[in-house]
C-alpha positions as CSV (number, residue, x, y, z in Angstrom):
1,X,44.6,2.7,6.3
2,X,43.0,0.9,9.6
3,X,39.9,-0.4,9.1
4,X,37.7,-1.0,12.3
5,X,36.1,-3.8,13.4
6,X,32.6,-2.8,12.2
7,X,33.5,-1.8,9.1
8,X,35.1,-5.3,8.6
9,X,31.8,-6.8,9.6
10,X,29.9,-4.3,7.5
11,X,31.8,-5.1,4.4
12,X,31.3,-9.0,5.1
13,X,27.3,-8.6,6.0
14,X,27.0,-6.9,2.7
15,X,27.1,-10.1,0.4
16,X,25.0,-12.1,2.6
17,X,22.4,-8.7,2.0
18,X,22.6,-9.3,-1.1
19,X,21.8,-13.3,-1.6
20,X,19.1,-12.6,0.7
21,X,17.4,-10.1,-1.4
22,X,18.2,-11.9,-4.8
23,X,16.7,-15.5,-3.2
24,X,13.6,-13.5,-2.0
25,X,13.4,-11.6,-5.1
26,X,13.3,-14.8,-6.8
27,X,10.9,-16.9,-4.9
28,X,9.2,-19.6,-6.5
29,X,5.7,-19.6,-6.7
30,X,3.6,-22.0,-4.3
31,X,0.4,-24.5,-4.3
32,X,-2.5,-22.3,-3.4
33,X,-3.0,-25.3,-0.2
34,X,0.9,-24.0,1.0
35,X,-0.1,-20.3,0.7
36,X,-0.5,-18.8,4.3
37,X,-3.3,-17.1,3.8
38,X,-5.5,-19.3,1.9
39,X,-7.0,-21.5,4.1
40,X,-9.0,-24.4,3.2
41,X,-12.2,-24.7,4.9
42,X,-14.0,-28.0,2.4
43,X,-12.7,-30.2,-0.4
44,X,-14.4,-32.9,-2.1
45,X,-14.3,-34.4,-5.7
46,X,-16.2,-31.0,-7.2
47,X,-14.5,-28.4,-5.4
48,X,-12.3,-26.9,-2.6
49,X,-13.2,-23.7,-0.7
50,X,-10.5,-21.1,0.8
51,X,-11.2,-18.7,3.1
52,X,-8.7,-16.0,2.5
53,X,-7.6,-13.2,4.5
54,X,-4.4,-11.0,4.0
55,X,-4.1,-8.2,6.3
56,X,-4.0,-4.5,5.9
57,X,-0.8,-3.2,3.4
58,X,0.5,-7.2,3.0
59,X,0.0,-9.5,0.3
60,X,0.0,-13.2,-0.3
61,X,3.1,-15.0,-1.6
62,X,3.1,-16.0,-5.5
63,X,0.5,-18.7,-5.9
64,X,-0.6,-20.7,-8.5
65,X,-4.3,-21.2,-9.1
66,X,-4.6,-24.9,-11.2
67,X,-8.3,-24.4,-11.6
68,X,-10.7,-21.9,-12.6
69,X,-12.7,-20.4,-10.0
70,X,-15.4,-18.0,-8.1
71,X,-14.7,-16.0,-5.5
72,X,-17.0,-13.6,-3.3
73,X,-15.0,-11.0,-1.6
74,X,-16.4,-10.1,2.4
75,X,-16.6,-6.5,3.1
76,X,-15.1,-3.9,0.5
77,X,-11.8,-4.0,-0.3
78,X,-8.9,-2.6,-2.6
79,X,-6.3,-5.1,-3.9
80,X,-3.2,-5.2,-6.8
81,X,-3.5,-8.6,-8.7
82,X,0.1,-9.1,-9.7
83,X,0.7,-11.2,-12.2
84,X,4.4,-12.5,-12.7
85,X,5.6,-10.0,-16.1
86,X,2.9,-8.1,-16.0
87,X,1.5,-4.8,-14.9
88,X,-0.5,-4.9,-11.5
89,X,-4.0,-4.6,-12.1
90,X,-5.8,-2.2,-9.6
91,X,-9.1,-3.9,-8.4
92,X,-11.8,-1.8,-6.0
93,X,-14.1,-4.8,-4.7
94,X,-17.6,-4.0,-2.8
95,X,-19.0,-6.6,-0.2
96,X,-20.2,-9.3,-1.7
97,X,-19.4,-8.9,-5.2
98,X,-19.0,-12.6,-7.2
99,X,-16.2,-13.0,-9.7
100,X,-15.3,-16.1,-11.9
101,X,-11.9,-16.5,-13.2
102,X,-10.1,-19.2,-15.3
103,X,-7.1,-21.0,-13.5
104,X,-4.1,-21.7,-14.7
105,X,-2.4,-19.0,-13.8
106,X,-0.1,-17.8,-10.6
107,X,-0.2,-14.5,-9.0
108,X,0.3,-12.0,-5.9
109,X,-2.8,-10.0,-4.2
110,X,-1.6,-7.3,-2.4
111,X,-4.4,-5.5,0.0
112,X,-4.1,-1.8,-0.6
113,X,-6.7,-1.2,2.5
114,X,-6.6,-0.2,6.2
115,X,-8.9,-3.2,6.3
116,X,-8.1,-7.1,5.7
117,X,-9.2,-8.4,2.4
118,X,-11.5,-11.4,2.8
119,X,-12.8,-13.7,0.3
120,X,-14.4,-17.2,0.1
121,X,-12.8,-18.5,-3.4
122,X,-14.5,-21.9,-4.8
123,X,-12.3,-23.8,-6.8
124,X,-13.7,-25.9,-9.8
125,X,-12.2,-29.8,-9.4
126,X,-13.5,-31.1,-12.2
127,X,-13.2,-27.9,-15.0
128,X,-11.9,-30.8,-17.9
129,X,-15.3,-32.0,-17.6
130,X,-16.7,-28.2,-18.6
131,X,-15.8,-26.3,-21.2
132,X,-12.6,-23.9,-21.0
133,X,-13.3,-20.5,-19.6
134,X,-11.0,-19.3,-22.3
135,X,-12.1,-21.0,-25.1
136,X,-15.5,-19.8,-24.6
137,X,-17.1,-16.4,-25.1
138,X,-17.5,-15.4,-21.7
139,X,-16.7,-12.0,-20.3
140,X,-14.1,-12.7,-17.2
141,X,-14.8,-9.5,-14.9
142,X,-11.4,-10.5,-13.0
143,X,-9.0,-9.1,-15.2
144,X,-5.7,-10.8,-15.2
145,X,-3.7,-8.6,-17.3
């Protein structure tokens, strides 16, 4: 049996598929300062601010938030929050709504819209000087699981 010249080169691209789609598969997660569409707009010794925008059907890297948070979302918007290992959580956000959410924890927003998904989040610097979100009673309306 011949084999042409483009199915040799089919047969050889097919590997390098592969390893492509395992390595992005398995991307390691990132700073929130390295993830492209978290930009940061103030940091001091209390907090830094992001403005974030991901844009219609996309969705940010993995990224690890080190520190609990607040974050206002600008204009309405519908978003997965994926956690690595566990089910996407479905989130419908109006304009202006203020969430709090302890840190520690790295994940993936995807934008479900037609529209971006902006947000201002406000990262608490110094949250060993407070007590832990999770060790508290407080109701966290960001659910993470």
């Amino acid at each position: 049996m011949v084999k042409s010249a483009g199915m040799k080169r089919s047969v050889c691209l097919l590997p390098l598929i592969f390893f492509v789609l395992v390595a992005f598969a398995a991307a390691p997660e990132v700073e929130i300062t390295a993830e492209p569409s978290h930009h940061l707009a103030l940091e001091n010794e209390h907090v830094r601010v992001f403005q974030v925008e991901v844009a219609p059907h996309a969705a940010t890297l993995m990224h690890r938030h080190r520190h609990d948070y607040l974050f206002v979302t600008l204009g309405d918007s519908h978003v997965s929050n994926e956690l690595a290992g566990k089910a996407p959580v479905d989130l419908k956000l109006s304009d202006g709504e203020t969430r709090f959410t302890p840190g520690n924890f790295a994940h993936v927003a995807r934008n479900l819209s037609d529209q971006p998904f902006r947000n201002v989040t406000i990262e608490l610097m110094e949250d060993e000087v407070f007590p832990s979100a999770q060790t508290t009673t407080m109701v966290v309306p960001f659910p993470l699981v």
